[in-house]
N, C-alpha and C positions, 0 to 999 in steps of 0.2 A: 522401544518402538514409538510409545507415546511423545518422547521427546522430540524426534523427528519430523513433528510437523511443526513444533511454535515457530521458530522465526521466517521458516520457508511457508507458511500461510498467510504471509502478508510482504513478502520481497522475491524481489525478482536478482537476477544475478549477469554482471560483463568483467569483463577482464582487461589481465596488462600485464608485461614483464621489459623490465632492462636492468643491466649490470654497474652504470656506472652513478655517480652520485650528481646531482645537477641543482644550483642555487639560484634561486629567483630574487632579484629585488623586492621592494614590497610589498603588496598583502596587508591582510588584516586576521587577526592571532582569533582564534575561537575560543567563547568561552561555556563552559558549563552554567545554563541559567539555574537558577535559583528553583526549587520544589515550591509547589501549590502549597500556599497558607491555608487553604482551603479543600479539602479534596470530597466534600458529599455535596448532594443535587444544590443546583440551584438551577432559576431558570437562565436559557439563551435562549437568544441574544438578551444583554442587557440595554439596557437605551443608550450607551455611547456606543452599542455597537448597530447599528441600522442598516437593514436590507441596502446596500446602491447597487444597481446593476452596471455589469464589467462595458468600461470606456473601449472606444476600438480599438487603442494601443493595449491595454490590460490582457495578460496571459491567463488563460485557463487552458485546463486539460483533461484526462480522461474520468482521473479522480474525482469524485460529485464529492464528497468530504473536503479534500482541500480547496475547494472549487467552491462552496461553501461557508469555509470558511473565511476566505478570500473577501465574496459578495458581503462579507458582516464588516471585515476588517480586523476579524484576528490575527489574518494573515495582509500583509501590505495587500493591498487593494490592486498594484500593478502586478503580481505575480510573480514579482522576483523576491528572495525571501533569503535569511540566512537562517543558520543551525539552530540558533536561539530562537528566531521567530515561529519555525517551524512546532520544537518540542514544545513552548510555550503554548501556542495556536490551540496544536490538538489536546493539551493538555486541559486547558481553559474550556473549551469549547465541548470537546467529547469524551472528556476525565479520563486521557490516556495514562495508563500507571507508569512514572514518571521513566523509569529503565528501558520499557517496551519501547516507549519514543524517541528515549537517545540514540537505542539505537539500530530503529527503523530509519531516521533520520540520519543515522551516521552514514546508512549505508547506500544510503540515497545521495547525500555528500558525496564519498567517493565512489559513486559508479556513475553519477548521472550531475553534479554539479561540478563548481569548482572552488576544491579544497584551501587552494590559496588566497581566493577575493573571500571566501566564506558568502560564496553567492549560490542559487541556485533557483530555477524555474519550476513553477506546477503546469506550467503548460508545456510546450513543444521545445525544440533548439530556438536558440533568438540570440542578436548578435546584442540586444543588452548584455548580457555577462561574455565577458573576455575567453577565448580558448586559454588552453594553458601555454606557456612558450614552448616553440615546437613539436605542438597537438600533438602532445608527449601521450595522452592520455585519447586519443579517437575524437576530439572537441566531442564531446554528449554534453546537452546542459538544462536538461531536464527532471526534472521530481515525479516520473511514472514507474518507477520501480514495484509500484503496486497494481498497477494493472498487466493484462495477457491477453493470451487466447482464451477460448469457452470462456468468457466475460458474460454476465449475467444481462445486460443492456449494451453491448459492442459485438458488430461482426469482428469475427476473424482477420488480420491483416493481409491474410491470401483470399479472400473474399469480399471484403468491402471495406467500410469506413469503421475503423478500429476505435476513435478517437470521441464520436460524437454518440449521442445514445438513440438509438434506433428506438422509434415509434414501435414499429410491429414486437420487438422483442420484450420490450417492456407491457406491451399490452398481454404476451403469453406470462409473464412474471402475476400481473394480474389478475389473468384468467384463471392461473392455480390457486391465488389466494381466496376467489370467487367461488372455486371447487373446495380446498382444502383445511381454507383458513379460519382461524375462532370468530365467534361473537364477541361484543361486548356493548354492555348497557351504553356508552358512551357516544360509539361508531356504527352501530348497529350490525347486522349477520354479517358473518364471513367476513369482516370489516379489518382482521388482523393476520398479521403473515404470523404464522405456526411454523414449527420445523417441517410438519411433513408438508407445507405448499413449499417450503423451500427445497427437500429434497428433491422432491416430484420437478420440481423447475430443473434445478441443475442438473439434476438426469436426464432432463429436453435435451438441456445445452451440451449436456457433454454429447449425447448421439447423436447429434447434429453436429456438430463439427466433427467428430470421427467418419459420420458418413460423409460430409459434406466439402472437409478441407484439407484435398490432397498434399499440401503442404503441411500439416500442423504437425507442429514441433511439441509435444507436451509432457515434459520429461519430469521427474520427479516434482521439482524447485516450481516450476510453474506448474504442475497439476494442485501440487498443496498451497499454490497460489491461490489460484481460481476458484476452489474452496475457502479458502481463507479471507475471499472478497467476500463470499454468500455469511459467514461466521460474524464479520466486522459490522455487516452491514444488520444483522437482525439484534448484536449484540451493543453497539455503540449509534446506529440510528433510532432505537425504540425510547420511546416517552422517560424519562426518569419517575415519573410520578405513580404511575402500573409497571412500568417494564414491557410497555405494548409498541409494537410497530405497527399503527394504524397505515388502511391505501392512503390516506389522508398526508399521514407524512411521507410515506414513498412519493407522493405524487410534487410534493413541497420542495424535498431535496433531489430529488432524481429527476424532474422535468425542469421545474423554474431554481433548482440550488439557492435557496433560502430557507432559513429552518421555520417551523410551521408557530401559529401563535402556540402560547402557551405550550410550548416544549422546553424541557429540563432535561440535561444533560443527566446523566447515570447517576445513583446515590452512591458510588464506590469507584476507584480506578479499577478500570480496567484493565489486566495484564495479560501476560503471555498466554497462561492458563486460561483464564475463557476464552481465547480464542482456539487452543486446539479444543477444549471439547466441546464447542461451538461445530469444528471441523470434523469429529468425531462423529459427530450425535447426525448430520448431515452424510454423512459415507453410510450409515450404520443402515439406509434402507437399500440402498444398494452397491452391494463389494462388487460388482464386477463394472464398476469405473476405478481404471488402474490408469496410471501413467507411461506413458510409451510415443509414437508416431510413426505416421502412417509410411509405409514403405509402399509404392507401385501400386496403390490402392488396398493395400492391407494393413489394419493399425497389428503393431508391434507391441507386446507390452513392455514394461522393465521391470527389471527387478526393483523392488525395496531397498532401501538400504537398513542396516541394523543398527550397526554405532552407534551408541548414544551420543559421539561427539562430532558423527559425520555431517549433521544441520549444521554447525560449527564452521567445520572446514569447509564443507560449500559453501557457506555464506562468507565466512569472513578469514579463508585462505583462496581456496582455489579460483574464486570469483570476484576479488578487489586487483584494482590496477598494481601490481608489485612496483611498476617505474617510480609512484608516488612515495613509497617507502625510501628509493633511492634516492636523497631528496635530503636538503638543507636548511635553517632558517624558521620562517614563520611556517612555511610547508610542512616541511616534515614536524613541528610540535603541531602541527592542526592535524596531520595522518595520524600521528601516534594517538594523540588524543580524541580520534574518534575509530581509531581501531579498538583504544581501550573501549571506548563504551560500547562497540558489537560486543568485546570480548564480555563486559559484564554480565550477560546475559548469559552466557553458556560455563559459568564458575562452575562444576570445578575442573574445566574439560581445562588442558593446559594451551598457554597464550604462545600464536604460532605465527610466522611474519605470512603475509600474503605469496601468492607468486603466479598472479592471473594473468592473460593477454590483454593486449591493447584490441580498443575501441568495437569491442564486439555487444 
């Protein structure tokens, strides 16, 4: 059961299927970057990396991390970004352990970029990146695979602006840590987000969108989403130096997306494992937030799944475009090679070809 939440705590899932084989001219071949020389604290940004705020053309999106990292120029500063730049970025920037980001990134690749340029957006759709030849794949060409519904600072997409971070919702993220949160000599009282202002929060959110959005869809994959944002964000936004997420830096990266002075990335990568029991530790005040949606104004719940290889097969069978796989050339060695890296993460569950729908 525990295995069940790591990589559907941070990915969201679309689909594809066709039968015949289809070759693109050319493309550009992906490659596996190189692992951190480095992988304990240091501070960010460094000095060639500097605050600029996003040009009118520059993409952002819902992701305040990518978003982030973008305004430093970890990531291209236009918001279009390949595989490399991506694993690189977060690795650099928020000591992601190097596996967990190939492939989060892979699978943001193939659901939401496009596999053959090795291009892909942290903002919205944008006709910078090419569809595939006959938007084989639903043209998506965006890097939000990590965000949902019950978003911690985003309305609902069947209630409001999903995309930009809401004043009032962020201010109740606050008002909890005001009620909930630690001291510290540094930042002074209730100056740090704690697990329990983070529970207490996401338990707002979650009954507020169950009461609220007769529409919401919140089924297993995106419930251990939407936890899995509150997990990333107390585990990989907090100080390297304590291990504190001061309102200080929430207000740094979540209002203005710049990391705050004197902040250090994490003294260790971060992997799969902290983040479920990140996701864990967050559920553990209240179990009766389950995944399900709302039917005629009644939430539904669902079941669990058990498998230990069933986070697997959702993620990286029954939810990757299968037409991709059907596929020739520089394509299909960039499919294989970033299905291999979903697959590395789930060793020892065995390696299964995709066979999802288009453009959902």
């Amino acid at each position: 059961m525990q295995q069940l939440w790591h990589l559907f705590a941070l990915l969201s899932c679309y689909f594809c299927f066709v039968l015949s084989a289809i070759a693109f001219p050319g493309g550009r071949l992906i490659h596996a970057p190189p692992k951190q020389a480095e992988t304990g604290i240091k501070q960010i940004p460094d000095m060639n990396h500097p605050y600029k705020a996003p040009g009118p053309n520059d993409l952002r999106g819902p992701c305040l991390g990518l978003n982030t990292l973008a305004n430093h120029g970890y990531l291209p500063r236009s918001g279009i970004a390949t595989f490399e730049d991506v694993v690189n970025a977060v690795g650099e920037g928020f000591n992601m352990e190097y596996t967990l980001a190939s492939a989060l990134t892979a699978v943001g690749m193939l659901t939401r970029g496009n596999a053959f340029t090795n291009q892909i957006s942290i903002g919205g759709p944008t006709d910078k990146i090419p569809p595939y030849p006959d938007n084989i794949d639903g043209n998506i060409r965006s890097l939000n695979f990590l965000t949902c519904d019950v978003s911690m600072t985003r309305r609902d997409a069947a209630v409001g602006d999903n995309v930009h971070l809401d004043p009032a919702l962020f201010q109740q993220f606050l008002d909890n840590v005001a009620l909930y949160g630690n001291d510290s000599d540094m930042t002074g009282p209730k100056s740090v987000v704690s697990y329990k202002a983070m529970q207490e929060f996401k338990y707002q959110r979650y009954l507020e969108s169950v009461a609220n959005d007769s529409a919401l869809v919140y089924h297993f994959g995106r419930f251990a989403l939407s936890y899995g944002e509150a997990s990333f964000t107390l585990n990989f936004f907090a100080n390297g130096t304590d291990g504190a997420l001061s309102t200080n830096t929430l207000k740094s990266i979540f209002q203005n997306q710049t990391f705050p002075p004197n902040w250090h990335r994490r003294e260790s990568p971060g992997d799969l494992n902290l983040i479920h029991d990140g996701v864990e530790n967050i559920l553990s005040a209240h179990m009766d937030a389950v995944p399900g949606m709302n039917v005629n104004g009644t939430f539904i719940p669902d079941p669990l799944p058990t498998s230990d290889c069933a986070l697997y097969e959702g993620v990286g069978v029954d939810n990757i475009p299968a037409v991709l796989v059907n596929t020739t050339g520089i394509l299909k060695k960039n499919v294989d090679f970033l299905l291999k890296s979903i697959h590395n993460l789930f060793v020892p569950c065995e390696f299964t070809l995709p066979v999802g729908e288009a453009g959902i």
